[in-house]
NUVEX-650004 format. One record per atom (N, C-alpha, C, O): x negated, y negated, z negated; atom name; residue number from 0; residue in three letters. Coordinates in Angstrom, 3 decimals. Example, Ala and Ser with C-alpha at 12.3 -4.5 7.8 and 13.67 -1.06 7.14 Angstrom:
BEGIN
         c1         c2         c3   atom    nr   rest
    -13.190      5.690     -7.800      N     0    ALA
    -12.300      4.500     -7.800     CA     0    ALA
    -13.200      3.300     -7.800      C     0    ALA
    -14.236      3.319     -8.465      O     0    ALA
    -12.850      2.250     -7.080      N     1    SER
    -13.670      1.060     -7.140     CA     1    SER
    -12.900     -0.030     -7.870      C     1    SER
    -13.409     -1.138     -8.039      O     1    SER
***
This chain:
BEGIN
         c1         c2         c3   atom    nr   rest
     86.030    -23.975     -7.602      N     0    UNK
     86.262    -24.984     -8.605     CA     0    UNK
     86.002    -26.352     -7.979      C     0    UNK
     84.878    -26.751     -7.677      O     0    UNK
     87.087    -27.011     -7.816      N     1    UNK
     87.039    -28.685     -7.731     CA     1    UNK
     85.856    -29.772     -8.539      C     1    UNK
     85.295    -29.380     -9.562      O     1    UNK
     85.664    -30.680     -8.155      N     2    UNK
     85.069    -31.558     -9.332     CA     2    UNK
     85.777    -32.064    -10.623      C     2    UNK
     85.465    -32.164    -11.810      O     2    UNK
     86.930    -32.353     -9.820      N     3    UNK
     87.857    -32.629    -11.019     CA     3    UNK
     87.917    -31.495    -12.270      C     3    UNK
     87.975    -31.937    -13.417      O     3    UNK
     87.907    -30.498    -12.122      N     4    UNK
     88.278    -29.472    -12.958     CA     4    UNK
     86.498    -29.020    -13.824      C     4    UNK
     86.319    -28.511    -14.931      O     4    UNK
     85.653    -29.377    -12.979      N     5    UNK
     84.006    -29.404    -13.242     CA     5    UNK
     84.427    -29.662    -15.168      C     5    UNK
     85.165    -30.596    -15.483      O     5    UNK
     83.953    -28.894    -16.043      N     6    UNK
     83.634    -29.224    -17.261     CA     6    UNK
     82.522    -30.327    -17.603      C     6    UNK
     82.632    -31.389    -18.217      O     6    UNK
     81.691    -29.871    -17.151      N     7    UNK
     80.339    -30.848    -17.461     CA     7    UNK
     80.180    -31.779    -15.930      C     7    UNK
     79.775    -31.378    -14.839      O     7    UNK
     80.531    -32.777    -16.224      N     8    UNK
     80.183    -34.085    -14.939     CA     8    UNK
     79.009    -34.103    -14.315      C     8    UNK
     78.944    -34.009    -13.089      O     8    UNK
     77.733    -34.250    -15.244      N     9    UNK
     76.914    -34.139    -14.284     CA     9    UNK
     75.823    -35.558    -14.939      C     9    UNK
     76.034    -35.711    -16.142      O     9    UNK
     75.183    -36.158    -14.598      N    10    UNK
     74.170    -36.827    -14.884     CA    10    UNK
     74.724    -38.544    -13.902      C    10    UNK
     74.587    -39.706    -14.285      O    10    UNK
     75.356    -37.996    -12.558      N    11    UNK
     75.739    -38.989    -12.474     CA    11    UNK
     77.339    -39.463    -12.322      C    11    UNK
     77.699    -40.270    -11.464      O    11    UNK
     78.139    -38.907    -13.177      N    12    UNK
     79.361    -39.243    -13.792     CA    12    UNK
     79.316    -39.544    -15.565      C    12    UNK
     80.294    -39.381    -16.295      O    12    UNK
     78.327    -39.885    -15.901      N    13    UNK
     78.162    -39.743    -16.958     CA    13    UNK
     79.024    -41.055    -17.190      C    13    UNK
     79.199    -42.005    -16.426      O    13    UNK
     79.694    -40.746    -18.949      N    14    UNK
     80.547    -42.278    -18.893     CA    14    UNK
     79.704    -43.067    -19.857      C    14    UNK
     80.085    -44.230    -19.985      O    14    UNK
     78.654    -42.724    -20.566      N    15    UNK
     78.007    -43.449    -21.679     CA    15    UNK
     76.802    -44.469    -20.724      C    15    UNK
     76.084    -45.287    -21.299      O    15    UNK
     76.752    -44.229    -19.131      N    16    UNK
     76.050    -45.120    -18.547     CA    16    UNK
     76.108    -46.406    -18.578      C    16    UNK
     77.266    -46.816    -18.496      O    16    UNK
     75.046    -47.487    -18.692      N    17    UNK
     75.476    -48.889    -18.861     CA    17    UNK
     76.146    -49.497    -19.985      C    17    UNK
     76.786    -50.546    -19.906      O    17    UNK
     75.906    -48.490    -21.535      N    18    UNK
     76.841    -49.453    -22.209     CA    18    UNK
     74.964    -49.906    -23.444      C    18    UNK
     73.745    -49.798    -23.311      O    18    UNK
     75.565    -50.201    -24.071      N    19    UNK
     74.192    -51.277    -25.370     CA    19    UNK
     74.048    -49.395    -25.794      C    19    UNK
     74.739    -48.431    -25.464      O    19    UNK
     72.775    -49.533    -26.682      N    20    UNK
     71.727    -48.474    -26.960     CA    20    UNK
     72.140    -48.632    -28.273      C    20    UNK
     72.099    -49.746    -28.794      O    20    UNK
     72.652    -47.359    -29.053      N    21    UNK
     72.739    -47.444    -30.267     CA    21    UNK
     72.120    -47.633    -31.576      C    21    UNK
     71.213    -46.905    -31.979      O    21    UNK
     72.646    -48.688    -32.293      N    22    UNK
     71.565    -49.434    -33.305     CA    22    UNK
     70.778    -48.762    -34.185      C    22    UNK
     69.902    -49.472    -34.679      O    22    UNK
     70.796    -47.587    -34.559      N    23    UNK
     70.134    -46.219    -34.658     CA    23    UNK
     68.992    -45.791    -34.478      C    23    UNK
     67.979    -45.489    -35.109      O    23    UNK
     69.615    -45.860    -32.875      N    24    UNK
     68.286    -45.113    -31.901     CA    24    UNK
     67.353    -46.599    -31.606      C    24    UNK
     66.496    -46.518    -30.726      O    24    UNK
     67.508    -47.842    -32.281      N    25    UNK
     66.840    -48.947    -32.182     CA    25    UNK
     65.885    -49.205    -33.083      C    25    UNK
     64.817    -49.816    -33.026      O    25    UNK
     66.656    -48.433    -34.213      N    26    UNK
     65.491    -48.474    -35.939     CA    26    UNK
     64.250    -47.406    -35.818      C    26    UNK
     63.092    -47.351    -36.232      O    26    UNK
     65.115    -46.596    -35.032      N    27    UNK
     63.893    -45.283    -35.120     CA    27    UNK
     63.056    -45.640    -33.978      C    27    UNK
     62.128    -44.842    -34.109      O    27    UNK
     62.798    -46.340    -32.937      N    28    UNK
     62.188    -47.012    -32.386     CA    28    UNK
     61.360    -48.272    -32.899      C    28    UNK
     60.403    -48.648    -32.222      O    28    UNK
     61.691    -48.925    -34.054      N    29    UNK
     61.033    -49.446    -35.153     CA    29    UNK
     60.110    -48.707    -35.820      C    29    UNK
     58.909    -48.968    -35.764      O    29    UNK
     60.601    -47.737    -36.498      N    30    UNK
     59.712    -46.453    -37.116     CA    30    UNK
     58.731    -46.700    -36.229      C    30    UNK
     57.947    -47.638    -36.371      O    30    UNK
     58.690    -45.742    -35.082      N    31    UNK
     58.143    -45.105    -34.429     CA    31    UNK
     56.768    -46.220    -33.981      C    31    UNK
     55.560    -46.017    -33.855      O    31    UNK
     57.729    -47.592    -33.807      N    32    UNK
     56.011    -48.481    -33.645     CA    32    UNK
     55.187    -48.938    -34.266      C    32    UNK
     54.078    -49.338    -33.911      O    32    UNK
     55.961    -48.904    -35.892      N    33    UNK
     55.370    -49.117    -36.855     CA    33    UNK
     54.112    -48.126    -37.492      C    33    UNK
     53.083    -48.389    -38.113      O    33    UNK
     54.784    -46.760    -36.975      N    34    UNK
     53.990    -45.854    -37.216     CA    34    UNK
     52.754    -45.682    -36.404      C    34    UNK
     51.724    -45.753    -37.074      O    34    UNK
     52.576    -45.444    -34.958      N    35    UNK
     51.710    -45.934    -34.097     CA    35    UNK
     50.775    -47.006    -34.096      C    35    UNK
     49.704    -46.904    -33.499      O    35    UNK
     51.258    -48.495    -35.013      N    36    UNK
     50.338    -49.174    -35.180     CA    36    UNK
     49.636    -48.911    -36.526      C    36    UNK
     48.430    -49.157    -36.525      O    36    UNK
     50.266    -48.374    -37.880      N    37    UNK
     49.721    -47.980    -38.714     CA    37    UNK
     48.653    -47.032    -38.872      C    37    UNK
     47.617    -47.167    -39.524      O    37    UNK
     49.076    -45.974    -38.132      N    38    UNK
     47.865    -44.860    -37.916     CA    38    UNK
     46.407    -45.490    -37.610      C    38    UNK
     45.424    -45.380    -38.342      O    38    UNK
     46.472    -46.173    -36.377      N    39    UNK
     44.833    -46.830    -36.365     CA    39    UNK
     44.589    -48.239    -37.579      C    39    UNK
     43.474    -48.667    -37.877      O    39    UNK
     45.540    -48.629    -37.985      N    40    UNK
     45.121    -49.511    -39.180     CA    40    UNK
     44.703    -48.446    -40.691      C    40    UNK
     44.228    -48.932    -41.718      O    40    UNK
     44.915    -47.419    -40.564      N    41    UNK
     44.711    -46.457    -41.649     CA    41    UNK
     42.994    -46.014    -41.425      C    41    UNK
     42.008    -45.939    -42.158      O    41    UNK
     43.305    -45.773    -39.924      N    42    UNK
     41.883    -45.242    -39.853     CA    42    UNK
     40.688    -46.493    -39.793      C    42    UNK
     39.624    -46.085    -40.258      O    42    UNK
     40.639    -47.791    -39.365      N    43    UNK
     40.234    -48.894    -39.707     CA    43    UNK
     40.251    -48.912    -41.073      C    43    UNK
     39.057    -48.734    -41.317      O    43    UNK
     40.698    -48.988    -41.926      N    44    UNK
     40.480    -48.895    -43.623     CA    44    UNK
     39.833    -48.042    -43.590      C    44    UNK
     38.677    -48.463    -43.643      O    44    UNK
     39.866    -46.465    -43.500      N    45    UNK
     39.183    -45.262    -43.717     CA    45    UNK
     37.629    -45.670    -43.436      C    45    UNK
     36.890    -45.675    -44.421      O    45    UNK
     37.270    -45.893    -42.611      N    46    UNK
     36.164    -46.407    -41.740     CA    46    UNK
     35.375    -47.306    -42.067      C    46    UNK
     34.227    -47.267    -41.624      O    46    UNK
     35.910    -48.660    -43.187      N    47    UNK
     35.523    -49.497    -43.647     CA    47    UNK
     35.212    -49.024    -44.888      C    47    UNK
     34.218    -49.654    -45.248      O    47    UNK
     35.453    -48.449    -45.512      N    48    UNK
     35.653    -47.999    -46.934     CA    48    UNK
     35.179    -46.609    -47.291      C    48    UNK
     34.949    -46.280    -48.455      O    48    UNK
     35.036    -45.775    -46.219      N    49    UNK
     34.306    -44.175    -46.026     CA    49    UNK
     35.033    -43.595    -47.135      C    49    UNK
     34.631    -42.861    -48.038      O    49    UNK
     36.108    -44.036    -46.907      N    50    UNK
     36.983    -42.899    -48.103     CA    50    UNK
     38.445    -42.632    -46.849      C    50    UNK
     39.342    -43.436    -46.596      O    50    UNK
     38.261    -41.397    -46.331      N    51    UNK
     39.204    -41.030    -45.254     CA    51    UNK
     40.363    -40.534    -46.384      C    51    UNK
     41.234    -39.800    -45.918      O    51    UNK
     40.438    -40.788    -47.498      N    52    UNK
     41.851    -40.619    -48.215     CA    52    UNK
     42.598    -42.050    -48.179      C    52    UNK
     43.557    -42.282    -48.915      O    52    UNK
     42.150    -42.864    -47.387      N    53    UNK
     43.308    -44.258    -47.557     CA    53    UNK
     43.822    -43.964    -46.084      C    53    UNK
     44.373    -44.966    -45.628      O    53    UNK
     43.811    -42.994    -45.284      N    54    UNK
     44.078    -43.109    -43.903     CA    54    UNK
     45.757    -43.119    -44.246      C    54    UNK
     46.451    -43.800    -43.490      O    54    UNK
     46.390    -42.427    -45.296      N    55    UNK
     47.822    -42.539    -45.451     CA    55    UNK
     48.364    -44.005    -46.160      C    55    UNK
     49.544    -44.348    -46.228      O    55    UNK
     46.958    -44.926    -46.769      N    56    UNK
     47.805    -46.351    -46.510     CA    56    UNK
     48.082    -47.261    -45.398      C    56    UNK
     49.021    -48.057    -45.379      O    56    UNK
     46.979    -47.056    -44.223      N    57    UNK
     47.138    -47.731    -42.803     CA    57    UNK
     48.540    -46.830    -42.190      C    57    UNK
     49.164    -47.330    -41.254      O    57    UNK
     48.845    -45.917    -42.587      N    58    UNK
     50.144    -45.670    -41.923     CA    58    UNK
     51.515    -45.782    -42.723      C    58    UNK
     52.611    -45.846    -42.166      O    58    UNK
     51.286    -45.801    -44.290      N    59    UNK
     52.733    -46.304    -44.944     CA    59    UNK
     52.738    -47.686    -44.811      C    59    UNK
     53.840    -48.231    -44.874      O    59    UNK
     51.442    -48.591    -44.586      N    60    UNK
     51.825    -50.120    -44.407     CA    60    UNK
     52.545    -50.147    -42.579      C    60    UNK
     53.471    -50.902    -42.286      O    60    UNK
     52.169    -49.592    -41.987      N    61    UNK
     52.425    -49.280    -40.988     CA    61    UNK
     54.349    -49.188    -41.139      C    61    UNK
     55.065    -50.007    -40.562      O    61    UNK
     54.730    -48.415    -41.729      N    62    UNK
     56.332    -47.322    -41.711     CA    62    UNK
     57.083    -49.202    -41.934      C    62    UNK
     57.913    -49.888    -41.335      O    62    UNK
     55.934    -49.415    -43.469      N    63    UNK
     56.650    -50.828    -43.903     CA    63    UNK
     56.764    -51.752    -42.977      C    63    UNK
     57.913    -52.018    -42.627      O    63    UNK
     55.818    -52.366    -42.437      N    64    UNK
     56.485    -52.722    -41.099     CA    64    UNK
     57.602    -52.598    -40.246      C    64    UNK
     58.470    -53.467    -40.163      O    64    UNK
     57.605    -51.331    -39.483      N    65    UNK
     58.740    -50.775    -38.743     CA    65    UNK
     59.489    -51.553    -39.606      C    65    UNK
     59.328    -52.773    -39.625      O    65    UNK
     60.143    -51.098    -40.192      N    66    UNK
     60.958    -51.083    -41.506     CA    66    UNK
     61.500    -52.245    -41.313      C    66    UNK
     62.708    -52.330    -41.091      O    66    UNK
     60.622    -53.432    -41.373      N    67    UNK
     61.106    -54.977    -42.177     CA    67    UNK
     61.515    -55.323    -40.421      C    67    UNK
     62.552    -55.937    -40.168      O    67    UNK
     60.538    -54.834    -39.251      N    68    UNK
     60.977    -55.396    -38.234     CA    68    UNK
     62.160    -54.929    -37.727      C    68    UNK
     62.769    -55.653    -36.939      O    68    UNK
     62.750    -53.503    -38.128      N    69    UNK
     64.271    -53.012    -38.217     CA    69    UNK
     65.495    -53.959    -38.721      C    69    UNK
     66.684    -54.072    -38.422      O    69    UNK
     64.519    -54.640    -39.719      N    70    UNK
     65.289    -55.289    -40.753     CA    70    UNK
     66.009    -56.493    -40.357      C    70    UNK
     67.203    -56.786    -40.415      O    70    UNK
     64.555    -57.370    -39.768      N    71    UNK
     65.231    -58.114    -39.579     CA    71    UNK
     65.937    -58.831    -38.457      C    71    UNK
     66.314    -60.000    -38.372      O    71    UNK
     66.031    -57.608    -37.446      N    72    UNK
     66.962    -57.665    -36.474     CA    72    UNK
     68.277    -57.361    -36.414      C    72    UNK
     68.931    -57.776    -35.458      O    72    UNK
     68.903    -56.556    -37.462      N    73    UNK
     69.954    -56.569    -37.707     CA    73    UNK
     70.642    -57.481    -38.443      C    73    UNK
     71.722    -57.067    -38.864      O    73    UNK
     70.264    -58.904    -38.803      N    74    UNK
     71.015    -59.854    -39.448     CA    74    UNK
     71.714    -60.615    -38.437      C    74    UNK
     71.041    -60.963    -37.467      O    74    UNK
     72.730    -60.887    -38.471      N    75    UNK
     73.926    -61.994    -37.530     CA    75    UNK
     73.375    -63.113    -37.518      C    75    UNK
     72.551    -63.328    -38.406      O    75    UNK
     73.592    -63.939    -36.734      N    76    UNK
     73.100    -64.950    -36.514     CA    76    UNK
     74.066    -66.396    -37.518      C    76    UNK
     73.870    -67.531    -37.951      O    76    UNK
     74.896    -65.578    -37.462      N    77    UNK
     76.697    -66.455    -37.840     CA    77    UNK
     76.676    -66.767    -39.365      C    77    UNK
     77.287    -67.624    -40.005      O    77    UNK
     75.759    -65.783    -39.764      N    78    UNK
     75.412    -65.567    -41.443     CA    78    UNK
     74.825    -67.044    -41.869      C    78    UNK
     74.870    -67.378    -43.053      O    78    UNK
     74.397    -67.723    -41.093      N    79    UNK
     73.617    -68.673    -41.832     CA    79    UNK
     74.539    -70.096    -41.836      C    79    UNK
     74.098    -71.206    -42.132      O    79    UNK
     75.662    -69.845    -41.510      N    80    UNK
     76.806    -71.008    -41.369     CA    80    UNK
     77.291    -70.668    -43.316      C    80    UNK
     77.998    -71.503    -43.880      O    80    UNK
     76.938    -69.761    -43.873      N    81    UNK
     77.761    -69.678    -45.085     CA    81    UNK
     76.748    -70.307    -45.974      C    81    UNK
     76.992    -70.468    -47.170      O    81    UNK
***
């Protein structure tokens, strides 16, 4: 079997190399830091307050975050000419 005829290219024929990261996989990367910083702000409340049942508000203020910083990177810049 040729390369040409190769089904699967390979890692370095790949054609999705070098293009922008999909805006997607950019939010859930939002999530994901929002969540990471929330968790120890949950447990900082917990800790202050000796009630380890608020540990799930240091991480939904946390999500909210992600969230708004998802947010507000997806606005155009062009938007504010209207």
């Amino acid at each position: 079997m040729t390369s040409e005829d190769d089904p699967d290219p390979g890692p370095d024929r790949d054609p999705d190399v070098g293009q922008d990261p999909d805006p997607d996989e950019e939010s859930d990367n939002n999530i994901a830091i929002g969540l990471a910083l929330g968790a120890p702000l949950g447990v900082a409340i917990a800790l202050v307050t000796d009630n380890w049942g608020l540990l799930g508000i240091g991480i939904a203020l946390g999500l909210l975050f992600g969230v708004a910083m998802g947010r507000s990177g997806d606005e155009d810049e062009g938007s504010a000419d209207r």
